[in-house]
C-alpha positions in Angstrom: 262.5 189.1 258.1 261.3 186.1 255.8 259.7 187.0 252.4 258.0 184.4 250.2 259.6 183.6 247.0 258.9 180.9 244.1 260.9 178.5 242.3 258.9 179.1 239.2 261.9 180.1 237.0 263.8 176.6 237.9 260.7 174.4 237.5 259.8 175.9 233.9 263.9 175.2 233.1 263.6 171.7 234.0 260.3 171.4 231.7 261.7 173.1 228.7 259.1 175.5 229.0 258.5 179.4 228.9 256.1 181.8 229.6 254.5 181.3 226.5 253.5 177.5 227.0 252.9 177.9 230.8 250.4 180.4 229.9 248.8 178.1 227.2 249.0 174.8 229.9 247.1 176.9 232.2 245.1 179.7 231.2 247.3 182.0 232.9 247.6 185.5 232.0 250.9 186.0 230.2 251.6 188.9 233.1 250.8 186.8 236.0 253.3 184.5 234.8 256.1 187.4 234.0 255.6 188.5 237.5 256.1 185.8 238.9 258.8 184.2 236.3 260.9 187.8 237.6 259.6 187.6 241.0 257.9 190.9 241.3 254.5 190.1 242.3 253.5 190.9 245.2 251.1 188.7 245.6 249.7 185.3 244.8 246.0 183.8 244.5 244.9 180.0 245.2 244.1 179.6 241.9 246.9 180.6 240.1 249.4 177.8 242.9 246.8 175.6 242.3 247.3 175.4 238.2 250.9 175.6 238.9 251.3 172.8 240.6 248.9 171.0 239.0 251.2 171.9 235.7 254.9 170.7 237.1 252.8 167.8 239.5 254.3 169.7 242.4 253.4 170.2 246.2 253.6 173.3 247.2 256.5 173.6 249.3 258.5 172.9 246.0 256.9 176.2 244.8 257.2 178.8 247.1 259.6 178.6 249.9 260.7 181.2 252.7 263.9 183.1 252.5 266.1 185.2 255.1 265.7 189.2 253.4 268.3 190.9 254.4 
């Protein structure tokens, strides 16, 4: 089975940033951004991929991604 995952922890290492300053660039809740940062949301809205990529000027196939679960 594939599962949806994010490459939001590797994106805010190449930008020197943490949650603290994604949540400022964005208007993020702080949480959103832990669960996501730790991948254990279960979901995710338009919006929130939306500021995302907007933030890292990403598409966003270099945010999410499928992977085998196993």
């Amino acid at each position: 089975m594939q599962v949806v995952k994010n490459n939001l922890r590797v994106l805010m290492a190449q930008n020197k940033m943490d949650i603290k300053a994604v949540h400022e660039a964005t208007g993020l809740s702080r949480t959103t951004i832990s669960k996501l940062y730790h991948e254990t949301s279960a979901k995710i809205g338009m919006d929130t991929i939306a500021k995302l990529c907007d933030l890292f000027n990403c598409g966003i196939e270099e945010l999410l991604y499928l992977d085998n679960e196993e």
